[in-house]
N, C-alpha and C positions, 0 to 999 in steps of 0.2 A: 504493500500500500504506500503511494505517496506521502512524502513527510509532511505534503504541507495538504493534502488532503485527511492525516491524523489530524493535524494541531487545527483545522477547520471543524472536522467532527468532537472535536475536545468541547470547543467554542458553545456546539451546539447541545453535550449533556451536562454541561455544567452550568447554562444558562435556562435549560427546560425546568428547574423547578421553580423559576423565577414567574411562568411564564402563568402558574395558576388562576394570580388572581388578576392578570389582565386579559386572561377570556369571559368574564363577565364585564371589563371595565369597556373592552370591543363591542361588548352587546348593549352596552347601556349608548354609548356612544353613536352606533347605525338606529338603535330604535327613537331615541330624540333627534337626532337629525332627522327624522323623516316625518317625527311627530312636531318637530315648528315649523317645519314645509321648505327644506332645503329637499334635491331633486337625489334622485338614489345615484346619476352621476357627479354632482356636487358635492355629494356626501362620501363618494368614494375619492373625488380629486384632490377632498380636504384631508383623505388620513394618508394619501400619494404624498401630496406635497409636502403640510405640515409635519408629519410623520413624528406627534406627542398627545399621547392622552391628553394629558394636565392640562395644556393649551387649547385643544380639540375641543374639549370640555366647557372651561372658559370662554372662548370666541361663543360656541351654543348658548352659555346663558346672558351672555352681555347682547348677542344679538336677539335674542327673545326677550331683553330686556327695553329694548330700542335706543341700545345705545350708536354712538355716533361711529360712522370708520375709522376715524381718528382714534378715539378711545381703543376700540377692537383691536386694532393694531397693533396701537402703545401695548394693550394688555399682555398680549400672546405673545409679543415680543419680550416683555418682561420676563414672564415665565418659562420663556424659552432660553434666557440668557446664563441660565446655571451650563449650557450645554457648551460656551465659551470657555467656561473653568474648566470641563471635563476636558477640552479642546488643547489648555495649557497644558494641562496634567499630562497626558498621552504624547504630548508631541515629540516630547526628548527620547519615545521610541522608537518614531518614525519618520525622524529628519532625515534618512535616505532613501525614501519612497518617493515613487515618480509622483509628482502631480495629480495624474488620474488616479491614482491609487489614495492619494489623502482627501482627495474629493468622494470617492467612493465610502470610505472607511468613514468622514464627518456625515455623513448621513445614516448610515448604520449607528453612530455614536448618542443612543440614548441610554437610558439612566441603570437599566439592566445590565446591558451589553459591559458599559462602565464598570458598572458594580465587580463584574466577575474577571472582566479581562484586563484593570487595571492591577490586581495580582497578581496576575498569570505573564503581564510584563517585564513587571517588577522583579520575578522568578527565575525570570528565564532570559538570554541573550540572544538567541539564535534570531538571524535572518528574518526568517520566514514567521515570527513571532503572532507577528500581524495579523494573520489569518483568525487563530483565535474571537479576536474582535469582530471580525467579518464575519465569521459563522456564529459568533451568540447574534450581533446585530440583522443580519439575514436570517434567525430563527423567530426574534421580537417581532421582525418586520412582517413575516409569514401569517405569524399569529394574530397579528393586531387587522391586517388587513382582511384575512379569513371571517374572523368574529364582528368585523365591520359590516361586510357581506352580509351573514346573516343576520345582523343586526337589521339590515337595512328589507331583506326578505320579512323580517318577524314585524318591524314598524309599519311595513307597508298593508299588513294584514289585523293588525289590531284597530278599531272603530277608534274614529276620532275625538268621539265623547269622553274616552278613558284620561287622554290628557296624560302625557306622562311626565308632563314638564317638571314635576315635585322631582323628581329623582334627582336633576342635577345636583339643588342644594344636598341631597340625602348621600351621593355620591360621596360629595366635599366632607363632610362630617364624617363617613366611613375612614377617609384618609387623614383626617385627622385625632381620632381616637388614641392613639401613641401619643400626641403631642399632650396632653391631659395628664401626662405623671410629673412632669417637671410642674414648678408655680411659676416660672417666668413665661413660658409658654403658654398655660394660662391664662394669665393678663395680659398677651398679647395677643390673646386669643378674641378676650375680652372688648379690648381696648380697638382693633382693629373691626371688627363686629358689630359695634357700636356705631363707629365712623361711617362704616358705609350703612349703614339701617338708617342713621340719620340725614345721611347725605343723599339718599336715595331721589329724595324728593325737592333737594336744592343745589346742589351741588351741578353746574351747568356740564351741558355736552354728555350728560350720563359717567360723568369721571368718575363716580367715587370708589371703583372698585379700586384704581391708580390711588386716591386720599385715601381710602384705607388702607391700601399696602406702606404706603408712607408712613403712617400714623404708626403701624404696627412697625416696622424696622425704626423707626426713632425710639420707641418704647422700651424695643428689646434692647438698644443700641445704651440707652441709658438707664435701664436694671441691670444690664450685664456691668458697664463700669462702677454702677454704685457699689453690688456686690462684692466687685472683685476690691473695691475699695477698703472695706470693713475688712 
């Protein structure tokens, strides 16, 4: 067997238990697209291109919320920016990679793929290293587009009375459950939560999801130093 078809199939078991609990986050994903009336190729172009839950997710309820492009944008663009850090991180092992090849690989590079094959870098020196990341990120990619599909078959078949639009926020809360044992987390939990429920209804151009995330990173930004002060 090829050496760099091992270290590709490595990619892809060591990244498959990851991959649980984003076959229901694919389904929630294609059945609210189809339930605020984006088109099932819309819906497919956006998990092509954007290629992030968290974002995918986001843009669905800011655009059901009638917020502006501008915002939408800004928004998905924000949460998409952690994907720069991971961008840093990896690069010092791929600075001799052709061009097409770092192009390939930053699009594979979401937060799974990361998780498992920034180890497995770290580990190991060989060459061909790289593949790793490509086969967990082409296993993500498989999965998340698959579950979109039928997401999008399952949306299109449930009565439009049901209204599935609760689930977004029900989503966000699933994903936030963990963040509940720390207390700073918490009240930034709080305190960001706040901002945007209040700003919902003044806050211009539908920004406040951007004033709350602000609100919330000054919060933790200045409980973390007090703490670390005492």
């Amino acid at each position: 067997m090829n050496s760099n078809f091992k270290i590709f199939l490595k990619g892809i078991i060591d990244v498959s238990p990851l991959m649980i609990p984003v076959v229901p986050f694919g389904l929630i994903f294609g059945v609210l697209a189809i339930d605020i009336g984006f088109t099932p190729l819309e819906t497919m172009g956006m998990s092509l291109i954007v290629f992030g839950g968290a974002s995918q997710i986001v843009l669905l309820q800011l655009f059901s919320g009638g917020a502006s492009s501008l915002v939408i944008i800004s928004s998905v663009g924000a949460v998409n920016s952690r994907h720069l850090l991971y961008g840093a991180v990896v690069s010092e092992h791929l600075s001799d990679l052709k061009l097409i090849w770092k192009i390939i690989i930053s699009y594979f590079l979401i937060d799974q793929a990361f998780a498992i094959s920034n180890e497995y870098l770290k580990k190991n020196k060989d060459r061909n290293r790289y593949f790793h990341l490509v086969g967990g990120g082409a296993t993500c990619w498989v999965i998340w587009q698959s579950t979109t599909v039928l997401g999008i078959v399952l949306g299109e078949s449930i009565p439009e009375k049901l209204g599935l639009s609760f689930a977004v926020p029900l989503t966000f809360l699933a994903l936030l459950v963990n963040d509940f044992r720390k207390f700073i987390n918490v009240i930034v939990i709080i305190i960001s939560g706040t901002v945007a429920t209040l700003g919902y209804n003044y806050v211009p151009f539908k920004a406040y999801v951007i004033v709350a995330a602000l609100a919330g990173l000054l919060t933790a930004m200045i409980l973390t130093k007090t703490i670390k002060t005492k």
